[in-house]
C-alpha positions in Angstrom: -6.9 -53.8 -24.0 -4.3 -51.1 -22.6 -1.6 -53.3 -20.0 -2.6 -52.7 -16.7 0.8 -51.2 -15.2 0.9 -48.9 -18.5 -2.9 -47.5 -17.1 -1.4 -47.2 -13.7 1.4 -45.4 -14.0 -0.3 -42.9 -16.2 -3.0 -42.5 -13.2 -0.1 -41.6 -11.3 1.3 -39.0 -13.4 -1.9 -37.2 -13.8 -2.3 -37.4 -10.0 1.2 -35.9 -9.4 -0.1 -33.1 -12.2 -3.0 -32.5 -10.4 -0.9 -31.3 -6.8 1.0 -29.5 -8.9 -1.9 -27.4 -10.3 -3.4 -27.5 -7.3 -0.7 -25.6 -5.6 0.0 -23.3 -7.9 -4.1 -22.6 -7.6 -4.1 -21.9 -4.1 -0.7 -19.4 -4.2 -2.3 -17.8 -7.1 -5.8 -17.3 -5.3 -3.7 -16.3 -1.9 -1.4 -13.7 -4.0 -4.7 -12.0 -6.0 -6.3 -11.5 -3.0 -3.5 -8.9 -2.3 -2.9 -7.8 -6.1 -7.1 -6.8 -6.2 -6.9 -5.3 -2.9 -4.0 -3.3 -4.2 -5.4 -2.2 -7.3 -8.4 -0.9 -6.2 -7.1 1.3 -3.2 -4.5 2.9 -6.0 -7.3 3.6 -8.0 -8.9 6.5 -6.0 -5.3 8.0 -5.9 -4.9 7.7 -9.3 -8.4 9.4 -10.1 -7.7 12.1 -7.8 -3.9 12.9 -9.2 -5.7 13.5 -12.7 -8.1 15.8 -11.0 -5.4 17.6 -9.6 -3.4 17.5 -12.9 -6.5 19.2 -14.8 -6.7 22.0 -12.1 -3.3 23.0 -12.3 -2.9 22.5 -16.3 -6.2 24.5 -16.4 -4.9 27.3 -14.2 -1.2 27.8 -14.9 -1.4 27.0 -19.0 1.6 26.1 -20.7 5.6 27.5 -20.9 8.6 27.1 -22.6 11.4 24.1 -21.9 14.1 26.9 -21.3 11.7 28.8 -18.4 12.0 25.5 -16.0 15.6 24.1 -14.3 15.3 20.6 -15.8 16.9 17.4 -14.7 15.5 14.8 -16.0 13.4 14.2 -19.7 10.2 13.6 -17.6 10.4 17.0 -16.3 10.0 18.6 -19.0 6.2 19.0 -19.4 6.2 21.4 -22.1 7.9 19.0 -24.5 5.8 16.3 -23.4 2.3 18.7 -23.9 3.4 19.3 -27.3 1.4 17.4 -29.8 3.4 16.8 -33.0 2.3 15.0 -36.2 2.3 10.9 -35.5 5.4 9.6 -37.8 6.1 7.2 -35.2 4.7 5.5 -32.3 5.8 4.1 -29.0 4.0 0.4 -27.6 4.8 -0.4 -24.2 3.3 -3.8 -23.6 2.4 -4.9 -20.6 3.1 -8.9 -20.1 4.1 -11.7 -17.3 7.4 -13.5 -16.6 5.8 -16.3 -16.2 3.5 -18.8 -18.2 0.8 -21.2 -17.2 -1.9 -17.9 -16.9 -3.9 -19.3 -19.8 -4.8 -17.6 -22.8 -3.3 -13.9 -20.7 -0.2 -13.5 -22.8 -1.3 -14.8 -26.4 -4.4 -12.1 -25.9 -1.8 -9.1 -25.3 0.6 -10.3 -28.2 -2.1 -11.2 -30.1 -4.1 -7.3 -29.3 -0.1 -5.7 -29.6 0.3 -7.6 -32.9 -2.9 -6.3 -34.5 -1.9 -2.8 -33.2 1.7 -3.3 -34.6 -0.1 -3.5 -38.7 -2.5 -1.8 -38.6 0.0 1.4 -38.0 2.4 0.1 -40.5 -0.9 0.3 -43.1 -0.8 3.9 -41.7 2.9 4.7 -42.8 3.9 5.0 -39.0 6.8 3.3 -36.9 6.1 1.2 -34.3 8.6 1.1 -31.3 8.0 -1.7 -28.8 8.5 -0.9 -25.0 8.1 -4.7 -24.0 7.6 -5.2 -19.8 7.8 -9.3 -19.1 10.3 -11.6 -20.3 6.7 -13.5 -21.8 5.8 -10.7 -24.5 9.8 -10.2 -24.8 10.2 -13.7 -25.8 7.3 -14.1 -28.2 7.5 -10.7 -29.8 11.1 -10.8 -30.6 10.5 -14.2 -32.7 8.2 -12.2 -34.9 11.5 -9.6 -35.8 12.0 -11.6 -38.8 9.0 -12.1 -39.9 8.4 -9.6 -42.9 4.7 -9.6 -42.3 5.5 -7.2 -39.2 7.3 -3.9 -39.9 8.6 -2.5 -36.0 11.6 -2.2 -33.3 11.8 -2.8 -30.1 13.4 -0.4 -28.0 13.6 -1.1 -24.6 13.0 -4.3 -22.1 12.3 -4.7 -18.8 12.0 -7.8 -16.9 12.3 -7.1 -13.3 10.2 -4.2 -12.7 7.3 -7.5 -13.4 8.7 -9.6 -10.7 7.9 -6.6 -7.9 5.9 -3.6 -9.0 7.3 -0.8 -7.5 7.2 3.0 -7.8 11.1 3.0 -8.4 10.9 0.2 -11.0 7.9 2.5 -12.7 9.9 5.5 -12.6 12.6 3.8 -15.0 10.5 2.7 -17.0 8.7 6.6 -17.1 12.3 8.2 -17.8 13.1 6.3 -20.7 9.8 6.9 -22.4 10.0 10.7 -21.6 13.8 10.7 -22.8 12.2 9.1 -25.8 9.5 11.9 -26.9 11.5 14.4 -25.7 13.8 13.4 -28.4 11.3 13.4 -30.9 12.0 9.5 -31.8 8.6 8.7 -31.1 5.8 11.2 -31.4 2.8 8.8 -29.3 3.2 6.3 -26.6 0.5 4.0 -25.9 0.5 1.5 -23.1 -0.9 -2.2 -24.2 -2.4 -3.1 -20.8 -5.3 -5.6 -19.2 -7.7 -4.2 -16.9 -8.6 -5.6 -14.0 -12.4 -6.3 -13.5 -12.7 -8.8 -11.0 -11.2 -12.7 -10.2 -13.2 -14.1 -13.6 -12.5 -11.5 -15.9 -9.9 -8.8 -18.0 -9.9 -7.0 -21.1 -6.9 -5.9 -23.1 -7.0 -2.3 -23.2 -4.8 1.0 -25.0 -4.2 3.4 -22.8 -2.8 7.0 -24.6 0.4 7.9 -22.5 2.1 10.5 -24.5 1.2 13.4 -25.5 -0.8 14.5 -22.5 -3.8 15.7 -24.4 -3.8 19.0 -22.7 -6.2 20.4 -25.3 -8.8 18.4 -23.8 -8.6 20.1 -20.6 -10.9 23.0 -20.6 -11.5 25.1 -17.5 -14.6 24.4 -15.9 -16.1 25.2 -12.2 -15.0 21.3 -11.3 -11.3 22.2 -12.4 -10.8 25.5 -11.6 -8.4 26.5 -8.5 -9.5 28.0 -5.8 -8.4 32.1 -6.0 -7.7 32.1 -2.9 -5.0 29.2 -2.9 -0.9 30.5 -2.9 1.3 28.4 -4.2 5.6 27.9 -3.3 8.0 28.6 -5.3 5.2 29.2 -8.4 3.0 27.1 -9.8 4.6 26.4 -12.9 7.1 24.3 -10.8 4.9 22.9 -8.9 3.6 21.4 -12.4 6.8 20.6 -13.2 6.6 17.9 -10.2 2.7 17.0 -10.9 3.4 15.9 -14.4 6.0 13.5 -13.9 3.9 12.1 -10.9 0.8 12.0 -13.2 2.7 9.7 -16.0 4.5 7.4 -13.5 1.4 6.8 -11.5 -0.4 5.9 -14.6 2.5 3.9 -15.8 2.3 2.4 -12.4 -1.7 1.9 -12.2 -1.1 -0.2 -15.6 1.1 -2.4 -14.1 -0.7 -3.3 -11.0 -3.8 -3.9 -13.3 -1.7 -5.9 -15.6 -0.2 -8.1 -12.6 -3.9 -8.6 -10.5 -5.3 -9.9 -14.0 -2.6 -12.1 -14.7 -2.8 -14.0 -11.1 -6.3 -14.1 -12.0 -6.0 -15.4 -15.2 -3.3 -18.0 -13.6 -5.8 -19.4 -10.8 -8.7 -19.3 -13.4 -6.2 -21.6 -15.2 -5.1 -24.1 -12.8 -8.3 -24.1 -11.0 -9.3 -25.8 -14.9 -5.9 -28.1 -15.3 -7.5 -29.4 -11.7 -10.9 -30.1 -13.0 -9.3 -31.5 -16.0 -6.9 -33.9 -13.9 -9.7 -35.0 -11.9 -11.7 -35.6 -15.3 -8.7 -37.7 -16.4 -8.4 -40.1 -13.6 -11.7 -41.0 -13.5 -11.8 -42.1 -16.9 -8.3 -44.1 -16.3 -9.8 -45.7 -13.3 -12.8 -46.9 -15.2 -10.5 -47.9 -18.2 -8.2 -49.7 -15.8 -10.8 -51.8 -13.8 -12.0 -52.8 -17.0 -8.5 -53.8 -18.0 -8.3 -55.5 -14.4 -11.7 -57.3 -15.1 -10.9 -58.1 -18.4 -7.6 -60.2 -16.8 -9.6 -61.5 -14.2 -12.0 -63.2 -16.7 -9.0 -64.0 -19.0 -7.5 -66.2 -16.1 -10.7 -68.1 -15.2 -11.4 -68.7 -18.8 -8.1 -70.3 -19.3 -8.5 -72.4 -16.0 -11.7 -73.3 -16.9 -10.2 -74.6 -20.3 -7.3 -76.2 -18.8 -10.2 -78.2 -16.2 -11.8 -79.2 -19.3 -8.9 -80.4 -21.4 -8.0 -82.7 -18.2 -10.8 -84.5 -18.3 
């Protein structure tokens, strides 16, 4: 029979768990209230931008790099409409900074890893965009292992802690600067998506290049005649594409961050249950070692009585 202090203190410990999983419940359900709420009002904005994307791509057609005033890689939307035989490919995984969300990260490294062979099978070059010091931490331990064949290239680690447009917009430069370069020739974002406070899936979403083939003028995309655009519209494109990549950039990261507080409260909310599980069985188990001493004591009185006698 387990000591009866041992019993108890383990009670204790459990119930000290419990607040703390409790707690971190209740922030995560108050903070994913916001992240959902945020999600789904970008959403619209995002559809529309693509609309707006297809009209103008539709309309004004395609140039050459040395027709626009660039400043920047991700203003160049010729290079980045250019399709170019896939040698090698740019991952930008999407994780948290922190853990205790469940099984959210190991699916996304898990998903990345699987993505990561099956283009080495294919004779093409992974390079690893890694947001969240989680997937940074996890995928970099896998560098030595010669099953996996890849580089990582860049990591980010605030832009996680507060999504921001700014924070986005890095992260959109260096990828441009990357294709633009011709060092990767596809960029793919490793992202979850957001369905509702029970549920995500890990999805790929195709980044780079922007299929523009796919785009075909239609009455829903065509722009109005009558419509003038300032300076011209090829620079008004010039501005549309870098806000179409960013805002999807941006879109994957809000969708990434509203399913990992999900995950997280899904996950405590359990670790609570659990807790509660727990202490009722050490409660039964230590009244029976309480009742168990009990009887002990009177037997040996009751012996003692009797030896008296």
């Amino acid at each position: 029979m387990a000591n009866l202090k041992d019993i108890k203190n383990r009670i204790q410990s459990v119930e000290n768990t419990k607040k703390i999983t409790r707690a971190m419940k209740m922030v995560a359900a108050a903070k994913v209230k916001k992240a959902e709420s945020t999600v789904k009002s970008a959403r619209p904005f995002a559809t529309m931008l693509v609309d707006v994307f297809k009209r103008m791509l539709s309309a004004c057609g395609t140039c050459e790099s040395s027709e626009l005033n660039l400043k920047s890689a991700i203003e160049d939307y010729p290079a980045l409409l250019t399709k170019r035989q896939v040698d090698s490919v740019g991952l930008l995984v999407i994780t948290s900074n922190k853990g205790l969300a469940g099984a959210y990260n190991a699916n996304i490294i898990r998903h990345t890893l699987k993505a990561i062979k099956e283009y080495e099978e294919k004779g093409i070059t992974p390079h690893l965009f890694i947001v969240g010091q989680k997937g940074i931490s996890s995928i970099k331990r896998k560098l030595n292992d010669p099953f996996y064949k890849f580089e990582i290239a860049k990591t980010y680690v605030d832009e996680m802690n507060n999504v921001t447009a700014e924070g986005t917009h890095r992260i959109a430069e260096d990828i441009a600067q990357y294709y633009v370069d011709k060092k990767i020739d596809k960029i793919e974002i490793v992202t979850t998506k957001f369905k509702n406070m029970m549920s995500y899936t890990v999805e790929d979403w195709t980044l780079l290049p922007i299929e523009a083939d796919k785009i075909e003028a239609t009455e829903d995309t065509k722009i109005n005649p009558l419509m003038l655009f300032e300076p011209n519209e090829k620079a008004i494109l010039q501005k549309i594409v870098p806000m179409y990549i960013t805002n999807l950039l941006y879109q994957a990261l809000l969708e990434a961050q509203a399913s990992e507080l999900a995950s997280r409260m899904t996950a405590m909310s359990a670790a609570s249950n659990n807790a509660e599980d727990m202490i009722r069985v050490l409660t039964i188990d230590y009244n029976k070692a309480r009742q168990w001493a009990i009887t002990q004591e009177l037997v040996e009185i009751v012996s003692g009585a009797d030896a008296l006698k």
